[in-house]
C-alpha positions in Angstrom: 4.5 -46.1 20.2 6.8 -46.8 17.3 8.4 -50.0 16.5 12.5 -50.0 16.0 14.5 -53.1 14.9 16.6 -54.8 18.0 19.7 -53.0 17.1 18.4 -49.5 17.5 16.4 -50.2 20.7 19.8 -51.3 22.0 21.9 -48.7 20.7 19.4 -46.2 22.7 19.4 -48.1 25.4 23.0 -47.8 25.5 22.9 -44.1 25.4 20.2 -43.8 27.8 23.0 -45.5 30.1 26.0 -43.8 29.3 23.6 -40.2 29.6 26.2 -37.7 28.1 26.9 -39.8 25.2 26.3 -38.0 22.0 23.5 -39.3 19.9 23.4 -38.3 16.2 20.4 -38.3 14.6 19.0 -37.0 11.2 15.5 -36.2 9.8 15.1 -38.4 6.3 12.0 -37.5 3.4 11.1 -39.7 1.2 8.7 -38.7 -1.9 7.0 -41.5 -3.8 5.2 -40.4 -6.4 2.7 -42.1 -8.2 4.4 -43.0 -11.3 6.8 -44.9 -8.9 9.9 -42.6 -9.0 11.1 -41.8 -5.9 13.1 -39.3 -4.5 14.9 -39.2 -1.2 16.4 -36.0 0.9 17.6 -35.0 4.5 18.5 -32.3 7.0 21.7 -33.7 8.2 24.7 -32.0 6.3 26.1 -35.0 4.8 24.3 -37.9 2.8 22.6 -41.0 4.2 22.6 -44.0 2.8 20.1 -45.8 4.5 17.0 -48.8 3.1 18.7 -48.9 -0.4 18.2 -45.2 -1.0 21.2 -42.0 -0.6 19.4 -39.2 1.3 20.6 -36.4 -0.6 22.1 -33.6 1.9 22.8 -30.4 -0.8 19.1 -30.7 -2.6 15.6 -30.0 -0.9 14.6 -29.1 2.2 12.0 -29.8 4.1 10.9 -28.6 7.0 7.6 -29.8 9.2 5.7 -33.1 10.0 5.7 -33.6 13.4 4.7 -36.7 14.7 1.5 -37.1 16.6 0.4 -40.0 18.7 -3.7 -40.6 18.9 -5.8 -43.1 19.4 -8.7 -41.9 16.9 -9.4 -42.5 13.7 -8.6 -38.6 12.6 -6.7 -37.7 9.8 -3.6 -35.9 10.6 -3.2 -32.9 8.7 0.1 -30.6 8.4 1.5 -28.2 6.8 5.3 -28.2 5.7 7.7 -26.0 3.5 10.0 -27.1 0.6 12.9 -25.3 0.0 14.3 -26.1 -3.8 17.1 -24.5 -6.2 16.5 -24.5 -10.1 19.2 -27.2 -10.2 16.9 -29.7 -7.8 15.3 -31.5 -10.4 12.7 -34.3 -11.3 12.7 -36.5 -14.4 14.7 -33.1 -15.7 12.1 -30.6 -14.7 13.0 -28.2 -12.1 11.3 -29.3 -8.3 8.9 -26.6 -7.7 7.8 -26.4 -11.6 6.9 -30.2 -11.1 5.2 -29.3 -8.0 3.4 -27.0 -9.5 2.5 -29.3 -12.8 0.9 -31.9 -10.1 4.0 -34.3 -10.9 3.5 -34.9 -7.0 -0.5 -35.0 -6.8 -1.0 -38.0 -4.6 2.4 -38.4 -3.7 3.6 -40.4 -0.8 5.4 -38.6 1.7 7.1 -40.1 4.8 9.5 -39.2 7.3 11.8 -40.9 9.4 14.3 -40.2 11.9 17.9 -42.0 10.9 20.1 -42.5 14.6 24.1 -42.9 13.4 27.1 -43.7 15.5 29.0 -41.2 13.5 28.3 -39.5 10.4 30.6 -41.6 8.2 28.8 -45.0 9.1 24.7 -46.3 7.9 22.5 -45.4 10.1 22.1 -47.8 13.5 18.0 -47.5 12.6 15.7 -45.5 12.0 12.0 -44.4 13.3 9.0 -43.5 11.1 7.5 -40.4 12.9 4.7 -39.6 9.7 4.0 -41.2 6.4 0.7 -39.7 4.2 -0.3 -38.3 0.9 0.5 -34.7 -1.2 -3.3 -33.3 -0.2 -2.8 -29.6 -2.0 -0.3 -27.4 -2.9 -1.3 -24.3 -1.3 1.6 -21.6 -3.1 4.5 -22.1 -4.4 7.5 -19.2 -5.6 10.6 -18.8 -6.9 12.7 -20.7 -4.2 9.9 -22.1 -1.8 6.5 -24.2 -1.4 3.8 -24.7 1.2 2.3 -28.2 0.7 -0.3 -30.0 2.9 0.1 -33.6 3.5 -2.5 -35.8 5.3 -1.8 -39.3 6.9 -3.2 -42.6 5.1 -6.3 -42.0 7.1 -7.4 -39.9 4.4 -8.2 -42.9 2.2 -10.9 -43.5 4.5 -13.0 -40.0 3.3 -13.2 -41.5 -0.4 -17.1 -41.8 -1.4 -18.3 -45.4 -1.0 -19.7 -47.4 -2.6 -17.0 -47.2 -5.1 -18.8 -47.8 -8.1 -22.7 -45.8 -9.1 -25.4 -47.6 -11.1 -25.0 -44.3 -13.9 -25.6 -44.0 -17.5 -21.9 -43.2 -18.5 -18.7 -45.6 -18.3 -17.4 -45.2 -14.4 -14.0 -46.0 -15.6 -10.8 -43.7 -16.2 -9.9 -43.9 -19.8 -6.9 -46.2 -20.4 -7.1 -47.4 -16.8 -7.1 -51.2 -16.3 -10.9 -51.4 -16.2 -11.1 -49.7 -19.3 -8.2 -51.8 -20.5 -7.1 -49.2 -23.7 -3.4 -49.3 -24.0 -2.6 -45.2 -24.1 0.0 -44.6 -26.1 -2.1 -46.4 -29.3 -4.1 -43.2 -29.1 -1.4 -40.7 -28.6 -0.4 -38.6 -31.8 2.9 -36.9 -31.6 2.9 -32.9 -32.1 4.4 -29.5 -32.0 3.8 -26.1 -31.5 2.4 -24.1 -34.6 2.8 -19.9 -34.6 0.3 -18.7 -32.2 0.3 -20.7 -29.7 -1.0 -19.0 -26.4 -1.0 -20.5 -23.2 -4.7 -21.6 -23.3 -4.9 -22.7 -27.3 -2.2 -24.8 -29.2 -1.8 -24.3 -32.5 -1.1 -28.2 -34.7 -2.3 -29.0 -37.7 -3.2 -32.7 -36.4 -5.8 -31.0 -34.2 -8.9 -32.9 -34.5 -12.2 -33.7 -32.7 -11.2 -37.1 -31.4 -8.5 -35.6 -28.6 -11.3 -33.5 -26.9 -11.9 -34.1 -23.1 -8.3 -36.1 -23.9 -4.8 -34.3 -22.3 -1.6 -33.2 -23.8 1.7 -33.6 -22.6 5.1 -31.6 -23.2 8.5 -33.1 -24.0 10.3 -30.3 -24.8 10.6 -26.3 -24.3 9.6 -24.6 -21.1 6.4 -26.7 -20.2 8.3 -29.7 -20.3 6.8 -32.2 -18.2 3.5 -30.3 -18.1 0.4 -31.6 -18.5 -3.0 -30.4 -19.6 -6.2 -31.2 -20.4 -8.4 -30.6 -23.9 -11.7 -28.8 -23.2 -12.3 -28.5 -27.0 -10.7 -28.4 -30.5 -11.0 -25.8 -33.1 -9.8 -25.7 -37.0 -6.7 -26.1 -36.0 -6.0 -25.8 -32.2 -5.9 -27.6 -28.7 -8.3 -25.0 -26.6 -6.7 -26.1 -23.1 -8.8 -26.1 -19.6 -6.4 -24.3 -18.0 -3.8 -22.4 -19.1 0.0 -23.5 -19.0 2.6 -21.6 -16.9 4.3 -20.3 -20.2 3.4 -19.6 -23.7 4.7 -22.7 -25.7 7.3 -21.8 -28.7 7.1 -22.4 -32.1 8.4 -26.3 -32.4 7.7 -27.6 -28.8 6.7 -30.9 -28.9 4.3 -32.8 -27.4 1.6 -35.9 -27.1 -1.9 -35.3 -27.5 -3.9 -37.9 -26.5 -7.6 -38.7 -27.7 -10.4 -38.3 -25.3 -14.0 -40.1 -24.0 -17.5 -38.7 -23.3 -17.9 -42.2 -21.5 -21.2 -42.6 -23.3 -22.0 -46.1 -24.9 -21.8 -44.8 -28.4 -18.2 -43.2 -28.2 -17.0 -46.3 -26.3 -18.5 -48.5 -30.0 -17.4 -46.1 -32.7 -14.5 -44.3 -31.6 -13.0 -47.4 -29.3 -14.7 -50.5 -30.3 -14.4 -51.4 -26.1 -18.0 -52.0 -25.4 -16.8 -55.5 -23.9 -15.0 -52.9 -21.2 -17.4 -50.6 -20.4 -18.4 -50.1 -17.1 -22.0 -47.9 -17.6 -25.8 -48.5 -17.3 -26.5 -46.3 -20.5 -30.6 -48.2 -20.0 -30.8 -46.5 -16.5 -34.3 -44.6 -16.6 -34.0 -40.8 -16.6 -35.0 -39.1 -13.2 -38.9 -38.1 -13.2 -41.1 -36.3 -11.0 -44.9 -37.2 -10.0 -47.3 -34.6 -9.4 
């Protein structure tokens, strides 16, 4: 069972009644990502305008998410495909290099089925027939992508309890537990000679951004993100490697990084009023 509003329930009951009336419907997606930003697209082959949004009609596809009606608490995971041209962009980066740069880890995903009079007027109403979360990408190429979503159901597998009696700081660095604002620890950079796609070369490269993440602005990893495994004389040694080699001059923000011990919370933060460890916690022993 879905609910509609009172107009669309009587528009179909309409058709029902008039039987060889034509009904018009059109599949709409709607991405939220986490940042907020949200991006809307249909099937149909003209715009929708429809809950304050405009359906784009000559951008993505997307094809899957069928709807599925149980009375269990199991999490309903599918499988759909995204269809995207170079020009189909988000925040500037091409869709499928975003995609593949985790722009849409987390992302929500819903789908609803718009039912129009005619293609020129809003939509009567419209039916949601899946909403979840961006689970995995499982491949992506040149034009396409094969992504698995999973319905809010999912949020019931996270670990409880939600917080551990551990020696290190349970909070996410700059998070509103650990209450850091970020960008008073991001440095400004860009690309020396050398670079690779696993090591940036900057002459700011120092200790502090280890375990911390960079972020391009420019170049062909714009709107990539990585994180710092180590620092060298001289170098960002990345985790994992970027999709291309970064150019001489591409700039980015390196951000510092946190062990989430006690001591690097004091000296290199001074936010031991924030942190959120047991660093006193005896250390596991065994009896013989």
């Amino acid at each position: 069972m879905r609910s509609a509003s009172p107009a669309l329930v009587a528009y179909l009951a309409a058709q029902k009644a008039a039987r060889d009336a034509p009904m018009l419907m059109a599949d709409c997606y709607t991405f939220t990502l986490r940042s907020g930003s949200i991006y809307t697209y249909t099937n149909a082959d003209v715009p929708i305008t429809m809950n304050g949004f405009v359906f784009a009609a000559n951008s993505v596809l997307v094809d899957g998410l069928t709807f599925k009606c149980t009375t269990t608490l199991d999490v309903d995971t599918q499988h759909i495909s995204i269809a995207a041209r170079p020009t189909d962009t988000v925040n500037g980066v091409p869709f499928l290099l975003a995609l593949h740069n985790g722009v849409f880890d987390g992302c929500g995903v819903k789908r609803e089925r718009a039912f129009l009079s005619s293609w020129q007027s809003p939509p009567i109403g419209s039916v949601v027939l899946f909403q979840g979360l961006v689970t995995s990408v499982d491949q992506i190429g040149r034009t396409s992508a094969e992504i698995t979503v999973a319905s809010d159901l999912v949020l019931l597998d996270l670990d409880m309890p939600r917080n551990l009696y551990q020696p290190t700081c349970c909070h996410t660095l700059f998070d509103s537990g650990c209450g850091l604002v970020k960008n008073a620890f991001g440095s400004v950079g860009a690309a020396g000679a050398g670079s690779t796609v696993s090591s940036i070369v900057w002459s700011g490269a120092s200790s502090t951004f280890a375990q911390g993440t960079v972020y391009f602005s420019s170049g062909l990893n714009a709107g990539a993100s990585a994180n710092i495994k180590a620092v060298t004389a001289g170098a960002l040694i990345l985790s994992y490697p970027l999709e291309f080699t970064p150019a001489v001059g591409d700039a980015f923000t390196a951000y510092q990084g946190c062990d989430h011990t006690i001591a690097t919370c004091q000296s290199k933060f001074n936010n031991p009023a924030n942190f959120r460890g047991f660093p006193f916690v005896p250390p596991p022993t065994s009896a013989y």
